[in-house]
N, C-alpha and C positions, 0 to 999 in steps of 0.2 A: 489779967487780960493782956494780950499782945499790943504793943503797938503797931497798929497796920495803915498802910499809905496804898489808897489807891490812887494811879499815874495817867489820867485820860480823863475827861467829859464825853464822851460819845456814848450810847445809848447800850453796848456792853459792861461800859463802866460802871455808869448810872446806876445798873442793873444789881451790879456788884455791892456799888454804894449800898442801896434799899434793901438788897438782903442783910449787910453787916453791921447796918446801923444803928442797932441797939448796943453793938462794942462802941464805950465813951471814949475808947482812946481811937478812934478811928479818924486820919486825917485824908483829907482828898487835894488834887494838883489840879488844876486846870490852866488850859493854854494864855490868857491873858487877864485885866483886869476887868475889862468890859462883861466876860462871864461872869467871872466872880463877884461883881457890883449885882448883875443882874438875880445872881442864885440868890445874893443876900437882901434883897431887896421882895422878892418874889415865892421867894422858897420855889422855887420850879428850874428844871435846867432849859436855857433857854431855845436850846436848838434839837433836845432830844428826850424822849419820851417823856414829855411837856407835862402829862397827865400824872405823872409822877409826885407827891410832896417831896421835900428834900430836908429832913431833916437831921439836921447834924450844926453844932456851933458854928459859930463864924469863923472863929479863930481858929478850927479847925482848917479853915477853905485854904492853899497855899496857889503862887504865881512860882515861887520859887523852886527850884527842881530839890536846889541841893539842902534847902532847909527842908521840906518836908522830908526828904531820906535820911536825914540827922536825928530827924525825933521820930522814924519807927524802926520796929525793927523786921517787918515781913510787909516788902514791897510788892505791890503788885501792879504789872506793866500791863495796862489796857490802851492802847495805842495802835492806830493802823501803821503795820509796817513799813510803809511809804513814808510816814515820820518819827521814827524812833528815833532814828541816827539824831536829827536835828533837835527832836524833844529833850532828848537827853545829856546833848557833848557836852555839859560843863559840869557832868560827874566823871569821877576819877573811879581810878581801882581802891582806892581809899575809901570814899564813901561809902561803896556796896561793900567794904570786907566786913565778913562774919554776919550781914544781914541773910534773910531767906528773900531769894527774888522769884516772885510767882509769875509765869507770864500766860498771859490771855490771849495771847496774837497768832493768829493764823496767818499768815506770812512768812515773807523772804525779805529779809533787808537786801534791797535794791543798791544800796551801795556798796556791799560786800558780796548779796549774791547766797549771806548765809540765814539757817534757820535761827532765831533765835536762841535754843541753846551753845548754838556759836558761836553766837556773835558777841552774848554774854560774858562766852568763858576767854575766847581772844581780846575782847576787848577791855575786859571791865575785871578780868583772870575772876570770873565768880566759879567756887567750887562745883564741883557733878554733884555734890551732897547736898549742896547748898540750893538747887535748883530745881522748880518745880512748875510742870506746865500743867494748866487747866485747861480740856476739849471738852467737846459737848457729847450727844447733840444738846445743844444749848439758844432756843432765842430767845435773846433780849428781852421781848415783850411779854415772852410768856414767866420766864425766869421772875421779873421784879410784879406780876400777878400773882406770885405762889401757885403758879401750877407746877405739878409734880415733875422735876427735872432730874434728871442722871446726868453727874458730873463725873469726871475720869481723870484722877490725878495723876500724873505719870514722874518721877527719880528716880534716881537710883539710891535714895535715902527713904527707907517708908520711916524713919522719924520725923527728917520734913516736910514730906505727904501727910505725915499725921496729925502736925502742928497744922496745918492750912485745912485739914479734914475738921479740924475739932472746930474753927470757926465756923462750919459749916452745920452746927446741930442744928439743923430744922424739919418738920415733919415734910415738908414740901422740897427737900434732897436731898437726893442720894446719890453716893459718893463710892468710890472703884479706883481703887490702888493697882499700877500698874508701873512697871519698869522700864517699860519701851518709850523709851523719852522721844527718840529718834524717827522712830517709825511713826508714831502716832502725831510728831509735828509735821511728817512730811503728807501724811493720809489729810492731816486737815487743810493742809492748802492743794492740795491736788481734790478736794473735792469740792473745793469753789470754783476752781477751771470746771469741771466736771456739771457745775449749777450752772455755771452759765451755756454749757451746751446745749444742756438739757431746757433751757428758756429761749435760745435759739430756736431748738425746734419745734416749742411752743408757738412762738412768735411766727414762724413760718407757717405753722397749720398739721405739725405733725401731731396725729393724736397718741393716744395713753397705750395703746399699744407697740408701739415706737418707740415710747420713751422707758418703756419696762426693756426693750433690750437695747438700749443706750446704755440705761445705768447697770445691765447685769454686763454687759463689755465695761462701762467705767470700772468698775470692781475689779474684772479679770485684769484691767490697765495698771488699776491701779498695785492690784499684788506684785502685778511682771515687774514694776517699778519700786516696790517693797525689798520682794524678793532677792531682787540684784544686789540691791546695798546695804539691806537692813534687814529686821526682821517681820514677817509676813504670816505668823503661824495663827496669830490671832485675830484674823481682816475681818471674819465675821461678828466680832465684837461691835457695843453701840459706840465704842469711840472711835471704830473706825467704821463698815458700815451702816450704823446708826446715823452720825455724824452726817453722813454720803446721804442718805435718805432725804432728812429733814432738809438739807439745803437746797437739792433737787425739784422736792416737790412740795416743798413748801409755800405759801404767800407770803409769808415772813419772810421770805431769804431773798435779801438783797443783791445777790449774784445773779439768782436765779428772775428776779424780777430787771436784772440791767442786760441779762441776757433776751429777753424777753422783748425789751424796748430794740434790741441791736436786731433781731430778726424780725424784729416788722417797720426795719426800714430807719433805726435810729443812726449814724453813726457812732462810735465807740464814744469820742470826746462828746455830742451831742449827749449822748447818754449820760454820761458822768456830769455833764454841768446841769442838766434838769431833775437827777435823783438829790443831788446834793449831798451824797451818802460815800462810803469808799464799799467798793465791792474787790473783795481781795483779790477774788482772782482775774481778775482784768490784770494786775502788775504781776501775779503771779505766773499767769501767761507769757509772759516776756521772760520773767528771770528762769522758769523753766527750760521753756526754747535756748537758755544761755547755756547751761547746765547739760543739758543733753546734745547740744549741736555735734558734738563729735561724739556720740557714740551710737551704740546699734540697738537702743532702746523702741521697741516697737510701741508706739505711744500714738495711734492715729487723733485720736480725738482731741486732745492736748493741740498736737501739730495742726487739726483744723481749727481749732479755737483759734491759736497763733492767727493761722494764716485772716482769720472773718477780723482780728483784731488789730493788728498791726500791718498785716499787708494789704488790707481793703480788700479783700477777699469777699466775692459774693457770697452771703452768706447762703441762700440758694445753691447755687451752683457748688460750694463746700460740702455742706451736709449732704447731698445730690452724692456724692463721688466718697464723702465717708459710709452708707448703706452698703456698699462692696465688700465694707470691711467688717461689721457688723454680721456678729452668729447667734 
C-alpha cells in the first residue's frame, strides 16, 4: 500500500479520509491541536460532516505539515485556496520532490493569482508527471454516504492518475483519466462563480426557467473562456459540465446556497460569516476580475457576479441588466 497524506479537515477532506480509510498507511494533517484533541477524543470531525465516524489511529492524526509529507508518499492537497499559501510555507522543493501531489481544490491562489497546478510547479518545482488533480461532480456528503460518484483525474502522467485511480477501488466510484490538467481546473472554479449566479437568481425569485438559460450561457461562457487559452473540446464532459450542473442546482453546493443568501438581501461578508463554510467562488470572483481586467474576454456574468460582490452592486438591478445578455 501507498503511503497517502491527506492535507485539510474540511468536509471535502473528511470525505476523502472515510473513503481511504481502510489503507492502514493512511495519515491525515489538520490545522491545530484543539481539532486533533477533539477527533481523538470523539472519533468525529469536529466542525464538519460531524455524522461521520473517524476512524483511523491516532498517531496517524498530524499538526505538522512537514512531518506528515516525510512519511507519505501521495499527498493529497484538500485545502480552500484562500489558505494553501499559509497551510503550507514551511514546505520546501525538497520535501514534495519525487512525491505524487494530488490536489482537491477548486480555486486560485489569491496570492499569486495562480491555478494550482502553478503554483505547485513554480513554487514547490513539482513535476507535470508528478501531478494530479481530482474534479467532481463531487459532494462531499454524498461522496463519504457511498453514493455512486464520478471522479475525473486529470495529468499528463496516466501512471500517476493510475497510482491515485487504484486507491480508488470501490463499487461506489468511478473514475475518468483525462489529460487536460488545465482546462479542467480552470472549468472548476469558473463554475463556482457560475453557482453563485445561479443562487442569486434564486434568491431574487427568478424561477427554473431562467436558470436553465443562465447556466446554458454559463457553459457558452464558460468554453469562450476555455477556448481562448486552453482546451475546450471536451466541455460537455461530467468534469466539466457535470461539475457546472451539480454546483448550480444543487442543495449541497455551498456556492450555490451563499449565492442564494446574497440575493435575498445577505451582504457578501454577512454571508460568509453565517455559512461558516468557504464558497470558492466568492474569491474566485475577485482573482478572476484580475485575470481578465485587460483583455476582451466577453464574460458577462462572471463581471456581474464581480460587480453584486465586490462593488456592492444591486444585486437586482445586476441580474436586471445581465437578461440583455442572455440567449
Amino acid at each position: 500500500m501507498s503511503r497517502i497524506a491527506i492535507i485539510g479537515n474540511g468536509s471535502w477532506a473528511t470525505a476523502i479520509l472515510k473513503t481511504l480509510e481502510s489503507n492502514k498507511k493512511l495519515n491525515w494533517w489538520v490545522r491545530n491541536e484543539e481539532i486533533k484533541d477533539q477527533i481523538i477524543k470523539t472519533a468525529r470531525n469536529p466542525n464538519y460532516l460531524r455524522s461521520a465516524d473517524i476512524n483511523i489511529n491516532h498517531k496517524n492524526i498530524f499538526t505538522d505539515i512537514k512531518e506528515i509529507v516525510s512519511k507519505s508518499d501521495i499527498i493529497f492537497f484538500v485545502i480552500p485556496s484562500i489558505y494553501i499559501h499559509n497551510s503550507i510555507n514551511k514546505l520546501t522543493e525538497k520535501d514534495l520532490k519525487n512525491k505524487i501531489v494530488v490536489s482537491a481544490i477548486k480555486g486560485i491562489v489569491p496570492e499569486t493569482n495562480n491555478i494550482l497546478s502553478e503554483y505547485f510547479s513554480e513554487k514547490f518545482k513539482v513535476q507535470k508527471d508528478k501531478y494530479v488533480f481530482l474534479t467532481g461532480p463531487t459532494h462531499a456528503e454524498e461522496v463519504h454516504k457511498k453514493r455512486l460518484s464520478y471522479f475525473t483525474l486529470a495529468s499528463t502522467s496516466k501512471e500517476s492518475a493510475q497510482k491515485v485511480e487504484n486507491l480508488f477501488d470501490y463499487p461506489f466510484i468511478q473514475t475518468r483519466y483525462s489529460s487536460e490538467v488545465v482546462s479542467l481546473e480552470y472549468a472548476s472554479i469558473l463554475k463556482n462563480i457560475y453557482a453563485i449566479a445561479s443562487g442569486i437568481c434564486y434568491g431574487i425569485g427568478y424561477g427554473d426557467n431562467f436558470q436553465a438559460v443562465l447556466i446554458s450561457n454559463a457553459i457558452r461562457e464558460m468554453k469562450t473562456f476555455l477556448c481562448t487559452r486552453h482546451n475546450c473540446e471536451n466541455i460537455v464532459n461530467s468534469g466539466y459540465l457535470g461539475d457546472l450542473l451539480v454546483t448550480s442546482f444543487s442543495q449541497l453546493s455551498r456556492n450555490r446556497t451563499f449565492g442564494k443568501m446574497v440575493g435575498r438581501g445577505y451582504s457578501a461578508k454577512s454571508a460568509l460569516i453565517e455559512m461558516n463554510m468557504t464558497p470558492e467562488g466568492y474569491y474566485a470572483a475577485d482573482s478572476f476580475n484580475k485575470i481578465t481586467l485587460k483583455s476582451s474576454d466577453n464574460l458577462p456574468i462572471i463581471k456581474t457576479v464581480y460587480n453584486i460582490l465586490y462593488e456592492n452592486k444591486s444585486p437586482v438591478k445586476e441580474i436586471k441588466k445581465l437578461e440583455s445578455y442572455l440567449y
